[in-house]
C-alpha positions as CSV (number, residue, x, y, z in Angstrom):
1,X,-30.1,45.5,35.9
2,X,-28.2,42.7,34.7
3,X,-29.1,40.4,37.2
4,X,-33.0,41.3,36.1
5,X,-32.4,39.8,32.5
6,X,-30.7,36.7,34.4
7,X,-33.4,36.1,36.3
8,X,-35.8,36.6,33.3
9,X,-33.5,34.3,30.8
10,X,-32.9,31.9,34.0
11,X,-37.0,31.3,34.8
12,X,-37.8,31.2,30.5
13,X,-35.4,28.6,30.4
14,X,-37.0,26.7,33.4
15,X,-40.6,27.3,32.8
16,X,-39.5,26.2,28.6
17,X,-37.6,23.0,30.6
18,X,-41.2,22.2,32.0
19,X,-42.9,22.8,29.4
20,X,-40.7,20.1,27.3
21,X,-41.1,17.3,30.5
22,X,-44.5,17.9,31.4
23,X,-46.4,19.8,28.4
24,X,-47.6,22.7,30.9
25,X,-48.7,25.6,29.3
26,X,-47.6,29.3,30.9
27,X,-48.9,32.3,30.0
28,X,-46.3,35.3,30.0
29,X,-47.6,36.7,32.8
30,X,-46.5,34.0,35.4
31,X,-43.2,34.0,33.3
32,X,-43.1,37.9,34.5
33,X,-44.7,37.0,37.8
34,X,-42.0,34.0,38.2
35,X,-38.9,36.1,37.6
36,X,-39.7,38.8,39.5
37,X,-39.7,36.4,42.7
38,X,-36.7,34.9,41.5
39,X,-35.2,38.8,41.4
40,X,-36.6,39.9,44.9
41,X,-35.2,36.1,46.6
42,X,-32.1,36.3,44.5
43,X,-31.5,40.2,46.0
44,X,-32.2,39.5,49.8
45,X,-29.5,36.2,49.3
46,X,-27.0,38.7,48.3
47,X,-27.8,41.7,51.2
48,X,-27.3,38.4,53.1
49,X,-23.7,37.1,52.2
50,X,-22.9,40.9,52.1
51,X,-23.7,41.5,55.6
52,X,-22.4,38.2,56.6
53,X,-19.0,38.8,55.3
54,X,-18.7,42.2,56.8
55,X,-18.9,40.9,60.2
């Protein structure tokens, strides 16, 4: 669960960071849409270096 707000405070801050550089508007539901991605890439990384360091 923790790694869930992370990844929803990590993408805010990102999509916020490109909205400063490049004036980009974003609705919420690609911020949603965005973080989830983030969440599912982020989780088969881990499964990865876990299985990795088992062997």
């Amino acid at each position: 669960m923790k790694k869930v707000i992370i990844s929803i405070i990590g993408s805010a801050i990102l999509i916020e960071f490109l909205h400063l550089i490049y004036g980009i508007k974003i609705s919420p539901f690609f911020v949603l849409l965005f973080s989830l991605i983030i969440f599912i890439f982020w989780n088969i990384l881990n499964n990865y270096n876990n299985r990795s360091k088992k062997s």
